[in-house]
C-alpha atoms as a printed R data frame, in Angstrom:
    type eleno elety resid chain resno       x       y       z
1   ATOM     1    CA   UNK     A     1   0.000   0.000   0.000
2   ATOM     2    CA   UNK     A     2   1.476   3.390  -0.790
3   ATOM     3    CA   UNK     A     3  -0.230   6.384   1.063
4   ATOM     4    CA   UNK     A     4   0.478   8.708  -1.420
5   ATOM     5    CA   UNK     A     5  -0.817   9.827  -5.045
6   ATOM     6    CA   UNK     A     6   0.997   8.189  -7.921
7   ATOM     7    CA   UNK     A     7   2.255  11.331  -9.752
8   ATOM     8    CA   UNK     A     8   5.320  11.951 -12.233
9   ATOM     9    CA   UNK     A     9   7.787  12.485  -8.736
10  ATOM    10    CA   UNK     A    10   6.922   8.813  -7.255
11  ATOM    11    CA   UNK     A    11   5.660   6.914 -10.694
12  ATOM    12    CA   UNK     A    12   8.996   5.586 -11.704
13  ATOM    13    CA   UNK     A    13  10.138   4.415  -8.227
14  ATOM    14    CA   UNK     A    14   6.610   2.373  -7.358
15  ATOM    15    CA   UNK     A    15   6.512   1.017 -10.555
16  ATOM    16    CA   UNK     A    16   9.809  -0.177 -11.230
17  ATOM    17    CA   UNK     A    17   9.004  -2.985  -8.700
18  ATOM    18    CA   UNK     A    18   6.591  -5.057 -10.313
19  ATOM    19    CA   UNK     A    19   6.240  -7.119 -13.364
20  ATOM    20    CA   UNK     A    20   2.627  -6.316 -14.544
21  ATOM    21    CA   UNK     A    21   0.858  -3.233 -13.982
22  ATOM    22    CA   UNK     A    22  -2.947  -3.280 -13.127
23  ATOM    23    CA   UNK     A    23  -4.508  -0.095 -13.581
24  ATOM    24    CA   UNK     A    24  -6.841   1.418 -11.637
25  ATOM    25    CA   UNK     A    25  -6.679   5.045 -11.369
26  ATOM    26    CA   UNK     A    26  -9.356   7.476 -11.944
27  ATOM    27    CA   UNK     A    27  -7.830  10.338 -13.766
28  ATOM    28    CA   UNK     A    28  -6.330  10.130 -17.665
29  ATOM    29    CA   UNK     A    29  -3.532  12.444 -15.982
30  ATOM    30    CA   UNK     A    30  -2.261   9.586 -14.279
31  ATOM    31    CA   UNK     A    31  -2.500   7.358 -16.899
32  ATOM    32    CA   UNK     A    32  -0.461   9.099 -19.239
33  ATOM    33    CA   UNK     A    33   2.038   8.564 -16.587
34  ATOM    34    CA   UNK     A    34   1.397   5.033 -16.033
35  ATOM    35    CA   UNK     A    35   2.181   4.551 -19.890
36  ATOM    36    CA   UNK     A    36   5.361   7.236 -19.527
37  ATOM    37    CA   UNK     A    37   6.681   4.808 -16.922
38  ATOM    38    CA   UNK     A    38   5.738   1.298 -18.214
39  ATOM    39    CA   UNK     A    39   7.061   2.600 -21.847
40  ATOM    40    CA   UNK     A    40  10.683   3.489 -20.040
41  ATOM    41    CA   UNK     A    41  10.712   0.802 -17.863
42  ATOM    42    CA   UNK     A    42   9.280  -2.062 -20.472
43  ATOM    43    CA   UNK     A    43   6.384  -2.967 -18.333
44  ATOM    44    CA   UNK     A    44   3.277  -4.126 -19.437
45  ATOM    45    CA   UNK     A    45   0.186  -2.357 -18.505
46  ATOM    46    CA   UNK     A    46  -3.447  -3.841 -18.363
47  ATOM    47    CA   UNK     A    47  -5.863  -0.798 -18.437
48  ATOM    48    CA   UNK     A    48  -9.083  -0.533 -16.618
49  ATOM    49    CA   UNK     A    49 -11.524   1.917 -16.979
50  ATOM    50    CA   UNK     A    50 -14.966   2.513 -15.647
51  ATOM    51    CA   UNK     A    51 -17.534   5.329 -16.075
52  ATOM    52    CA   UNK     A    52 -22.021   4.906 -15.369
53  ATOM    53    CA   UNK     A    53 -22.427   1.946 -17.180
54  ATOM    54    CA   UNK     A    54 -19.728   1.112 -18.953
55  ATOM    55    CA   UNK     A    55 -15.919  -0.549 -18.657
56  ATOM    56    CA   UNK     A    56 -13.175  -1.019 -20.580
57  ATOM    57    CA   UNK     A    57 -10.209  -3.595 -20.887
58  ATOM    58    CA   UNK     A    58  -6.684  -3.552 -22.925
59  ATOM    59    CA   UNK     A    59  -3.443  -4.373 -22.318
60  ATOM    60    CA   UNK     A    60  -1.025  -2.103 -23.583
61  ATOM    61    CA   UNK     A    61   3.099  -2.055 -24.353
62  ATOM    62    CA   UNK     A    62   3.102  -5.642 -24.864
63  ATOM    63    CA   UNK     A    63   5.548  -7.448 -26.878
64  ATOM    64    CA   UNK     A    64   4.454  -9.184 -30.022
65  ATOM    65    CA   UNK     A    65   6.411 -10.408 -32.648
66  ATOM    66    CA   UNK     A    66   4.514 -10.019 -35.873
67  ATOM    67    CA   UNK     A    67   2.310  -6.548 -34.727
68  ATOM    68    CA   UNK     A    68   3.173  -3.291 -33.532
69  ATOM    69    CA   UNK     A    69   2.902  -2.197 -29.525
70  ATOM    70    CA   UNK     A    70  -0.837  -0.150 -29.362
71  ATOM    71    CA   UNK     A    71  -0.200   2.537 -26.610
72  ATOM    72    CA   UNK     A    72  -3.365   4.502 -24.698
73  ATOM    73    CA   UNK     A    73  -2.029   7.605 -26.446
74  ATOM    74    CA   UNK     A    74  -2.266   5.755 -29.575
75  ATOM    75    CA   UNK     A    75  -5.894   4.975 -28.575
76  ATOM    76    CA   UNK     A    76  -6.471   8.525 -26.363
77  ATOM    77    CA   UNK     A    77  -4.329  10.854 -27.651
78  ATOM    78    CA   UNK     A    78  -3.010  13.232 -25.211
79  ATOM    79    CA   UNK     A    79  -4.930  17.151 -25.657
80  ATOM    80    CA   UNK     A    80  -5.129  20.126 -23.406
81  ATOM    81    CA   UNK     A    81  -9.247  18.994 -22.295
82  ATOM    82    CA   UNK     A    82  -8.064  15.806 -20.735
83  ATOM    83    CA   UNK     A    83  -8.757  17.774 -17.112
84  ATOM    84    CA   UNK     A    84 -12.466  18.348 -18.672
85  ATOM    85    CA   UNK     A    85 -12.901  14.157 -18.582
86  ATOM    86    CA   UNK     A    86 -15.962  14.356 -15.966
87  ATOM    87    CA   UNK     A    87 -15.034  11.382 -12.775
88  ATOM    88    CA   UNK     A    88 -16.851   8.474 -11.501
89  ATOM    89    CA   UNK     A    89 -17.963  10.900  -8.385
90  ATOM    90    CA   UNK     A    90 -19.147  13.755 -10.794
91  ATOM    91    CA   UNK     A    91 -21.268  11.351 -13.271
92  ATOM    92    CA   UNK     A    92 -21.522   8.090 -11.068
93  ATOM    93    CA   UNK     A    93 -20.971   3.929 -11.780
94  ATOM    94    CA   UNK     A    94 -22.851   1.205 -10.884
95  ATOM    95    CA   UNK     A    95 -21.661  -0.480  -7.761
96  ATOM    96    CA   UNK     A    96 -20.956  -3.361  -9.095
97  ATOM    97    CA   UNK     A    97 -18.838  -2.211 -12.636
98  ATOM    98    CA   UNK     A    98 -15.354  -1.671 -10.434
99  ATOM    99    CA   UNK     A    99 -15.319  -5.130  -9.073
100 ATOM   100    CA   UNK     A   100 -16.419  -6.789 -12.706
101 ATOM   101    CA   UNK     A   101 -13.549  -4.971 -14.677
102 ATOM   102    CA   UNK     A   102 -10.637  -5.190 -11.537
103 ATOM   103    CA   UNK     A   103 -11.777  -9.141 -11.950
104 ATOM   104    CA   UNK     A   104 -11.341  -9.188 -15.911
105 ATOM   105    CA   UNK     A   105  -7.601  -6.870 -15.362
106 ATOM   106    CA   UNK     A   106  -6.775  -9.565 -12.867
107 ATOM   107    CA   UNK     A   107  -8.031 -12.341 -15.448
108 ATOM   108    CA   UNK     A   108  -5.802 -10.765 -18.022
109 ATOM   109    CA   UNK     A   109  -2.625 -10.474 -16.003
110 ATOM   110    CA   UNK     A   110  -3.032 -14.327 -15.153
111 ATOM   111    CA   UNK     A   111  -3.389 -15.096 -18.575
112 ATOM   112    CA   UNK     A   112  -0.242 -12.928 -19.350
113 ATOM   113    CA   UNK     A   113   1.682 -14.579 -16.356
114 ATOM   114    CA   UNK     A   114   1.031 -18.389 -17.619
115 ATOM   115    CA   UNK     A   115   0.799 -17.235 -21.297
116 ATOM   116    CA   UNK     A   116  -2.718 -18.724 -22.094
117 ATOM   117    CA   UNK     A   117  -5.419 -17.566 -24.450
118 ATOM   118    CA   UNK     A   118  -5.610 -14.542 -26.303
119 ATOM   119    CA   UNK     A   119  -4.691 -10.907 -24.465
120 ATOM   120    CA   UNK     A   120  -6.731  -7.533 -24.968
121 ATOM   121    CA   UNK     A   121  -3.649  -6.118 -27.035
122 ATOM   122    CA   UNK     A   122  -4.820  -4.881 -30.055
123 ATOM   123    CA   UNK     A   123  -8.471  -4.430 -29.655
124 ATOM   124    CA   UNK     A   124 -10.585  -2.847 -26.124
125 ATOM   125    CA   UNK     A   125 -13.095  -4.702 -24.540
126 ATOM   126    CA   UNK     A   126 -15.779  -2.840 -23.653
127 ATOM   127    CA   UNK     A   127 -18.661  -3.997 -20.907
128 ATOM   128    CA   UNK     A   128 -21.662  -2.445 -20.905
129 ATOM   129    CA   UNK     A   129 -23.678  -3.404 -17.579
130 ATOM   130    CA   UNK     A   130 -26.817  -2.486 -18.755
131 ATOM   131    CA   UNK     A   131 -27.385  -5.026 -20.688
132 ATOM   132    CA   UNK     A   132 -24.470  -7.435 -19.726
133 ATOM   133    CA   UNK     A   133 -23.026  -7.243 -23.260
134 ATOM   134    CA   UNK     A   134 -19.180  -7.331 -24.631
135 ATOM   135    CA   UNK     A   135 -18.092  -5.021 -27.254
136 ATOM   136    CA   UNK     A   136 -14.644  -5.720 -28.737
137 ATOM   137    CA   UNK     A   137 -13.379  -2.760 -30.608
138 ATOM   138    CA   UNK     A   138 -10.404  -3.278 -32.600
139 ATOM   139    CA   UNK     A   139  -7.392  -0.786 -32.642
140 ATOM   140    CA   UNK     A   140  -6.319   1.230 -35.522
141 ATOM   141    CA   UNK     A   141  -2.759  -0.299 -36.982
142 ATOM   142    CA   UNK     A   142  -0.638   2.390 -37.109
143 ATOM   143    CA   UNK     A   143   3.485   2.429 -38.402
């Protein structure tokens, strides 16, 4: 447990001491300093996000051999309104969304660990609750 905010002073030294990185932040601030950090220090990253109704799942700076690393600023490029990205506490999420995505992250990063089945790296799965549907959407290949 670290007592403090993860910010671009004490990113690099928490991360550098773990393997797989699980996030779940709230903010695309921090996330663009997850990626910062996992890019420098070759980590993988499996992404999490929640918001009302809806999740999201990818893993991100993974090695493959035959396709190209997909990044979240590939995916969310980085712009001045980031900040205007309304929170969980200013629109709400259903009770129950955090627990079903931090279970599919954790999912992924076993899958990753024993390297079984097929990993969230170049495509986003989205979960809407609502209606307790998947969405895969597939990520742009880019040079």
């Amino acid at each position: 447990i670290y007592p403090v905010f993860l910010d671009e002073h004490n990113a690099e030294s928490i991360l550098e001491n773990y393997d797989y990185i699980i996030d779940a932040c709230d903010n695309v601030e921090t996330r663009y300093i997850i990626e910062a950090c996992c890019i420098k220090q070759n980590k993988v990253w499996v992404y999490g996000a929640i918001s009302k109704y809806e999740g999201q799942l990818a893993v991100f700076n993974y090695e493959q051999t035959s396709k190209k690393r997909i990044q979240y600023s590939d995916i969310f490029p980085k712009n001045k309104d980031a900040a205007a990205i309304l929170s969980c506490s200013e629109t709400g999420v259903l009770g129950t969304l955090p627990g079903i995505i931090g279970t599919m992250q954790a999912n992924e990063v076993i899958k990753l660990i024993v390297q079984a089945g097929n990993y969230y790296t170049q495509e986003m799965l989205v979960y809407n609750c609502l209606n307790n549907q998947f969405y895969p959407i597939k990520f742009p290949q880019t040079s």
